[in-house]
C-alpha positions in Angstrom: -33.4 131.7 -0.7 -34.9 131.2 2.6 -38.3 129.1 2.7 -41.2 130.7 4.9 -44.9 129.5 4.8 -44.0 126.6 1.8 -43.3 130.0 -0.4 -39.3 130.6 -1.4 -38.3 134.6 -1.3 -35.3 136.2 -2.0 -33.5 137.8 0.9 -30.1 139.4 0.6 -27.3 137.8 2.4 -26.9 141.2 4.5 -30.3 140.6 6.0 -29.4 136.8 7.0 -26.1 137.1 8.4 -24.9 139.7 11.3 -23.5 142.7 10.2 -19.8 142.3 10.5 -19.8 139.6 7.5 -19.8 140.7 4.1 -22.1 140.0 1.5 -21.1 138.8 -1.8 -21.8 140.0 -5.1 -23.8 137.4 -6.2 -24.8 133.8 -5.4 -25.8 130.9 -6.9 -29.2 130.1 -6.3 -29.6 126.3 -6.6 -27.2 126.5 -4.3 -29.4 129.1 -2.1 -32.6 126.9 -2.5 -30.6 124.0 -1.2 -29.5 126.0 1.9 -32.5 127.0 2.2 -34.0 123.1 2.4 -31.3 123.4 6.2 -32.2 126.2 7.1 -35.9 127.7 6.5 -35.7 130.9 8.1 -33.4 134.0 9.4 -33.4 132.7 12.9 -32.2 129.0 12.0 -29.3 131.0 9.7 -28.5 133.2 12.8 -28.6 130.1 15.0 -26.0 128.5 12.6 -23.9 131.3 12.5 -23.9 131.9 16.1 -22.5 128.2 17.0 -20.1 128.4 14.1 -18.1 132.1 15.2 -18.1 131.2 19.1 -16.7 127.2 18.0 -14.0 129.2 16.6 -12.7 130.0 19.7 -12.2 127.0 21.2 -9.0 125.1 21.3 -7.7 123.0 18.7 -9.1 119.2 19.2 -6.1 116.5 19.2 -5.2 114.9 16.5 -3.2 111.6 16.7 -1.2 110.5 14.2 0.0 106.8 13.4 1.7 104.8 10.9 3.4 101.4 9.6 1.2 99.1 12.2 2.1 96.3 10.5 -0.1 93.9 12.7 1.7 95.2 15.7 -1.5 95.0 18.0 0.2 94.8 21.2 2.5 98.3 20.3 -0.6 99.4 18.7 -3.3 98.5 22.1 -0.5 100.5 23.8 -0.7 103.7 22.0 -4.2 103.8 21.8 -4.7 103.0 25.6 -2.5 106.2 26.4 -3.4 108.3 24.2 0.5 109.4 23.4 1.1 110.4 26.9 -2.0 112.8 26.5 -4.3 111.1 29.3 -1.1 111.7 31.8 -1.2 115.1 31.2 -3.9 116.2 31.5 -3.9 114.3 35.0 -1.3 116.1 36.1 -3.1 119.8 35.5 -6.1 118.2 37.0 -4.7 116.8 40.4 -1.7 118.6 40.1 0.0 117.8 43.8 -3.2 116.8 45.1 -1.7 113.3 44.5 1.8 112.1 44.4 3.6 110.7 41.3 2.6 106.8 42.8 -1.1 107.9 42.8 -1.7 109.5 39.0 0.7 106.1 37.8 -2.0 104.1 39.2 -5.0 106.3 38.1 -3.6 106.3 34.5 -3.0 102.6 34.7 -6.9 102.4 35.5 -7.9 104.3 32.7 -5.6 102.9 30.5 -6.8 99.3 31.3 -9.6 99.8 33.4 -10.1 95.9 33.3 -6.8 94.5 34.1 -6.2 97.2 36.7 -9.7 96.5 38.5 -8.5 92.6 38.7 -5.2 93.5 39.7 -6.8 95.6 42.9 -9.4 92.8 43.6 -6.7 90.1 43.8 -5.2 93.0 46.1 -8.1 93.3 48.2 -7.6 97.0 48.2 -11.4 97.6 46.3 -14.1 99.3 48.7 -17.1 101.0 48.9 -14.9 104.3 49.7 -12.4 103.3 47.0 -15.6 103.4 44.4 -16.4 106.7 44.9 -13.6 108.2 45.4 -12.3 106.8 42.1 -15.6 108.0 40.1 -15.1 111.5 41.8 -11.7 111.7 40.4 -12.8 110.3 37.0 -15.6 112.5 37.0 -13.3 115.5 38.1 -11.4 114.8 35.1 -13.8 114.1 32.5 -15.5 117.3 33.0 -11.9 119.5 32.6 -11.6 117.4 29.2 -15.1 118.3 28.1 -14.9 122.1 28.3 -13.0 122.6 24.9 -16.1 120.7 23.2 -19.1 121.6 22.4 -21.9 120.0 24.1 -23.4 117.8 21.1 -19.8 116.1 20.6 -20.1 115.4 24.5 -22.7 113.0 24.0 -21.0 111.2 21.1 -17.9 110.7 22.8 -20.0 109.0 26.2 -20.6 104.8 25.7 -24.5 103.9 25.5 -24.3 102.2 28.3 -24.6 104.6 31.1 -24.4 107.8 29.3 -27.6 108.8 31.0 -26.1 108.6 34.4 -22.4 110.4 33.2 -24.0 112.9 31.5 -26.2 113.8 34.7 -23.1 113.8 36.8 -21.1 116.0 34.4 -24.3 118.6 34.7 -24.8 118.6 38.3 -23.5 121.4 40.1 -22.4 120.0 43.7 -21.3 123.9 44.7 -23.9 125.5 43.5 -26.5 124.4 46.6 -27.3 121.9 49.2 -29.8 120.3 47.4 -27.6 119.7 43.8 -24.8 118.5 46.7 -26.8 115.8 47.7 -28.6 114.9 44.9 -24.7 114.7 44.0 -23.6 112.4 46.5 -26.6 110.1 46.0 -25.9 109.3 42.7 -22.6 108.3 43.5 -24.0 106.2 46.5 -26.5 104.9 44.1 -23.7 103.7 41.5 -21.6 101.2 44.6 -24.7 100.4 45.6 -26.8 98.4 42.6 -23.0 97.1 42.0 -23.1 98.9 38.7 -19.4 101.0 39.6 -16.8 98.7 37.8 -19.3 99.2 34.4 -19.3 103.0 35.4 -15.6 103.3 35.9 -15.2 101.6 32.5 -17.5 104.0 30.5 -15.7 106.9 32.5 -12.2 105.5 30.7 -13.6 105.3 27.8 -15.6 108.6 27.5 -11.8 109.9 29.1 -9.9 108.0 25.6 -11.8 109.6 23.3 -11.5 112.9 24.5 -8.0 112.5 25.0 -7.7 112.0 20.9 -10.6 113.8 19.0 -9.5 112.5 15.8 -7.0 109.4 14.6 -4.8 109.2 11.7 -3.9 106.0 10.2 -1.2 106.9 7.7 -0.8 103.0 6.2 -0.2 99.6 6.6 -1.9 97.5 8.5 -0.6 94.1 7.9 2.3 91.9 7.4 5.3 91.3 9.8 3.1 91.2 12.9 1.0 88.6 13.2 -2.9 90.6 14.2 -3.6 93.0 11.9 -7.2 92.1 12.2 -7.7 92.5 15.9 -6.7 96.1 15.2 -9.1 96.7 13.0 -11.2 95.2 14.7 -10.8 97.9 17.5 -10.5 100.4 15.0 -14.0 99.8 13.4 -15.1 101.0 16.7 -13.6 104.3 16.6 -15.6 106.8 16.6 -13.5 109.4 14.6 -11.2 108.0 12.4 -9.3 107.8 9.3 -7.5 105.7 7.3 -4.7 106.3 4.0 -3.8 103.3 2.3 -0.7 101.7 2.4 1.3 99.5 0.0 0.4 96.7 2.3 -2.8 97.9 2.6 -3.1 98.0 -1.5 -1.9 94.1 -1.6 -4.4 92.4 0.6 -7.2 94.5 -0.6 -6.6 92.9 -4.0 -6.1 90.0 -2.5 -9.8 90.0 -1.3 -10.7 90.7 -4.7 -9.2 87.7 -5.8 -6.3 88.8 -7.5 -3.7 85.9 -7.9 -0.7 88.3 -7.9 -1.6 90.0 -4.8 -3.0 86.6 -3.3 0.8 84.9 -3.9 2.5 88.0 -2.8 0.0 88.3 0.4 0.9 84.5 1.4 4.7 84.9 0.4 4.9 88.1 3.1 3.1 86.0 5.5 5.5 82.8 5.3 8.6 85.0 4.9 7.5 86.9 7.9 6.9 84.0 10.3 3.0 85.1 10.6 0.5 82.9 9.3 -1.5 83.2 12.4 -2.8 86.3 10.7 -4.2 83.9 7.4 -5.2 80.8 9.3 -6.6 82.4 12.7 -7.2 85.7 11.8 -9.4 84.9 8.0 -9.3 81.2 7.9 -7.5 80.9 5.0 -6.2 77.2 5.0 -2.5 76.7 3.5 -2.7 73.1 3.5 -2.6 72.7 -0.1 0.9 74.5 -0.5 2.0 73.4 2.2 0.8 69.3 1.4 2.6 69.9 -2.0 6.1 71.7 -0.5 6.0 68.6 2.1 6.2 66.4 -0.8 9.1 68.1 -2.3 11.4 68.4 1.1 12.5 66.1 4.2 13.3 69.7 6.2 11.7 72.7 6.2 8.3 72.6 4.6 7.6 76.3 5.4 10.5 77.5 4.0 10.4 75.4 0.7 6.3 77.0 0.8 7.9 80.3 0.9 10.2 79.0 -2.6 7.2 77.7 -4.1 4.8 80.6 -3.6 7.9 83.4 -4.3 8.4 81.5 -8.0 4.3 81.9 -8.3 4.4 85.3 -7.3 7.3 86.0 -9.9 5.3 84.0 -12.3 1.9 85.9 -11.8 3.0 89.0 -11.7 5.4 88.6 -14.7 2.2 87.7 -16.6 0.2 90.3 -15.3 3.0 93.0 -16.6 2.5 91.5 -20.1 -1.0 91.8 -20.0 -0.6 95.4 -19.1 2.5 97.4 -21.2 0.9 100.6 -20.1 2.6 99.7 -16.4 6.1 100.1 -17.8 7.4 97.5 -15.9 9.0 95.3 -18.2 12.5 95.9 -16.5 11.1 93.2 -14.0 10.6 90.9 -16.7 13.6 88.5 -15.0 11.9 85.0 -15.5 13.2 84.6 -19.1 16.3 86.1 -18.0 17.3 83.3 -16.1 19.7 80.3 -17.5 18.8 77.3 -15.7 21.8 75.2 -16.6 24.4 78.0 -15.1 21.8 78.5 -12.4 22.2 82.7 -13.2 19.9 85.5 -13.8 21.1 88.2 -16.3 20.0 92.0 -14.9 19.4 95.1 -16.9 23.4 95.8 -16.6 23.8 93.2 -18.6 25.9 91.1 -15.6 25.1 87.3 -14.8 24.3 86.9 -11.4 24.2 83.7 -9.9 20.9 82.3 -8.1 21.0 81.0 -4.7 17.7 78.6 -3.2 15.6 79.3 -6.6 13.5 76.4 -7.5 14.3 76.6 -11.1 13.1 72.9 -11.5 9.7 74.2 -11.6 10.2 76.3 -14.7 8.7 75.3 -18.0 9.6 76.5 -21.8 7.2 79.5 -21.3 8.6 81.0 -17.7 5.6 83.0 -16.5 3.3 80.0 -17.1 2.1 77.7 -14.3 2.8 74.3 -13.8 -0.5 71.9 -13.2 0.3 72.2 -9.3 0.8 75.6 -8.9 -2.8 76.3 -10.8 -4.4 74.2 -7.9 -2.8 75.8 -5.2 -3.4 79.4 -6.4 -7.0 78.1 -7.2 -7.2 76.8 -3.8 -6.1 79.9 -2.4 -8.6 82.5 -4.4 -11.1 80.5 -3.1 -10.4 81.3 0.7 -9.6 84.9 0.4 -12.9 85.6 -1.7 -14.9 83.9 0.7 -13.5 85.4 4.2 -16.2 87.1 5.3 -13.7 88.6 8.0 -11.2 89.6 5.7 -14.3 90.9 3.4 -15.7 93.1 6.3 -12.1 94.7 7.2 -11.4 95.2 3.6 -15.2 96.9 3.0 -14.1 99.2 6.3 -11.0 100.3 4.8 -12.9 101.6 1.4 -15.6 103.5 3.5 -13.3 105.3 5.8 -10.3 105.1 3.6 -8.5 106.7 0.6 -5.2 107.3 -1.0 -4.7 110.9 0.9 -6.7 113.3 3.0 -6.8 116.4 3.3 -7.3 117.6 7.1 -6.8 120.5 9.3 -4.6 122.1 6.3 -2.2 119.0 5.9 -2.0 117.0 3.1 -1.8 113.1 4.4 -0.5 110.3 2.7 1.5 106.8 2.9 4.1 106.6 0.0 6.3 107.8 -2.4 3.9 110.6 -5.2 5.5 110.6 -8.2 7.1 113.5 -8.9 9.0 115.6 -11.3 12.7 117.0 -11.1 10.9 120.3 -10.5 8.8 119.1 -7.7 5.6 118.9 -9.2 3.2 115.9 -9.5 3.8 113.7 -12.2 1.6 112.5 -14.8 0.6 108.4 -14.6 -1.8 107.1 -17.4 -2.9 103.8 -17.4 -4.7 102.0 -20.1 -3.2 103.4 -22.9 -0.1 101.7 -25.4 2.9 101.9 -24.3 3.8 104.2 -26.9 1.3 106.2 -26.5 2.2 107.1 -22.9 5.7 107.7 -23.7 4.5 110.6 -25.9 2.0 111.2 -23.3 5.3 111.7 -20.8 
């Protein structure tokens, strides 16, 4: 259907594409009036069609590919700056032997950390008027071999607000072309030292330059626990402007954790203490550990953070020993070990049927029912809920991860993903049911 003077008509799909594309044999045609709601003529279909074949020719975007951050930010700041050696190059096809091996290292050092590097020269004193222009040249020079496998609309998403009115006139300026675009050339150059804007121009140029460099970013799972910012990455992250995210097992526990979830919230602080990274709860989301850690000081002369990591390791055990229960349909009552363990031989009996002795297990804190919480631990884990449902940090990274995130993706062809699928002998997926009896899945399986 194509839509012409408010009236639909029916057109055959010969008649709205060129010639060399077949038509089919029939067509849907809700889904025809719909198309036709895009594109209300036989020029806007041939415009379409146009862009589309002569985009296929262009070279494949970069895709960059990361996984298991694990609040690494510095690794992670890193990686992202140069672009997995991409930005270094595509200097070298640029400038080629136009500038020795000492000059690109520098140049790439600016672009990677355009503001370190511009203090580093200052402190120098090697920062001039010359020096300005020369380095916008070269980051202009650049920029513009970057931008030719794009097509012009995705140029002006990749350039910073701030001054994308003055880089995009450079990029279209044609110095070579005549005298006058030469010096209309030069003067916006001149114009750029001399309203002291060039350090703010410079810095768009390096950024315009990154995200090039990397059309399109991967983030194959697990954001947090062992290093201690995983929120100052997504922080940065939230600013990309093409991105994607699969979940991680990590990922999975601190999004439930948001949620409230007291398994996930015990297991969350136990990774955090066992770790060495509570930074990440106290700095990072402002979740206070002072009532576990009050209550472990009461119970040690030593190490308070390590008899916190007992206490909330036995909760964990405890809440997610209940939770199991709760749910038979998880098949998961092999890690049932609670009521497995005798407290008098201080031993835990495994699904082998073998006693195996416990080492640094606060068993004292067991009562007659083993997944049940003491008076204490209630308060503390009550405590805690309250500060990871109310991080409104946390809250905003967690709300970021459902928008752009998923289990798997499928892009360019490849099928991405974090962890394990369950799978048959055979290879093929396997079937997981949840909310159903226990028996019931097993005939199910």
């Amino acid at each position: 259907m194509i839509v012409e003077e408010d009236k639909y008509t029916t057109m055959s799909m010969k008649e709205a594409m060129p010639h060399m594309i077949a038509a089919p044999s029939g067509y849907d045609q809700n889904i025809m009036r719909l198309l036709a709601e895009k594109y209300p003529s036989k020029e806007a279909v041939y415009e379409k069609l146009i862009y589309l074949m002569a985009r296929l020719s262009l070279p494949k975007e970069v895709e960059h590919f990361m996984s298991d951050l694990h609040g690494e930010y510095d690794l992670f700041y890193h990686i992202i700056n140069n672009c997995s050696g991409v930005i270094r190059e595509k200097v070298d096809y640029v400038f080629g032997v136009r500038m020795t091996q000492e000059e690109k290292a520098e140049f790439c050092t600016l672009i990677y950390y355009p503001r370190e590097k511009l203090r580093n020269l200052h402190e120098e004193g090697r920062i001039t008027p010359d020096w300005y222009r020369k380095t916008l040249y070269n980051l202009l020079e650049l920029a513009k071999v970057m931008s030719y496998k794009f097509p012009s609309f995705k140029i002006r998403g990749f350039i910073p607000e701030k001054y994308a009115s003055i880089i995009l006139e450079l990029i279209n300026t044609r110095p070579e072309g005549n005298e006058a675009q030469m010096v209309y050339h030069q003067k916006l150059f001149s114009a750029i030292v001399a309203v002291n804007a060039a350090e703010d121009c410079i810095f768009a140029f390096t950024v315009f330059i990154k995200r090039m460099a990397v059309n399109r970013l991967h983030i194959i799972g697990d954001f947090f626990d062992r290093g201690s910012r995983p929120d100052v990455i997504l922080d940065n992250l939230i600013e990309h402007k093409n991105v994607d995210i699969q979940w991680g097992n990590h990922d999975a526990l601190w999004m439930g954790a948001s949620m409230g979830n007291k398994a996930c919230i015990a297991a969350v602080v136990r990774n955090s203490l066992h770790y060495g990274n509570t930074d990440v709860l106290e700095r990072g989301y402002g979740i206070n550990l002072r009532t576990l850690t009050t209550f472990a000081a009461r119970r040690t002369v030593s190490d308070t953070l390590h008899e916190a990591e007992r206490i909330i390791t036995l909760m964990m055990f405890k809440l997610e020993g209940a939770l199991i229960k709760r749910n038979p349909d998880f098949r998961m009552n092999e890690r049932l070990l609670l009521d497995k363990i005798d407290r008098d031989k201080l031993t835990v009996t495994l699904a082998d049927g073998k006693a195996y002795p416990l080492k640094d297990f606060p068993t004292d804190m067991l009562l007659d029912n083993p997944y049940a919480l003491t008076a204490d631990e209630e308060r503390i884990i009550d405590d805690l809920v309250s500060y990871f449902v109310e991080s409104t940090v946390l809250a905003r990274h967690v709300d970021y991860l459902y928008r752009v995130g998923g289990i798997y993706t499928r892009y360019n062809g490849n099928l991405l993903f974090h962890s394990s699928l369950p799978l048959k002998e055979d290879g093929t997926f396997r079937a997981v049911v949840f909310g159903r009896s226990e028996e019931h899945t097993s005939e199910l399986q």
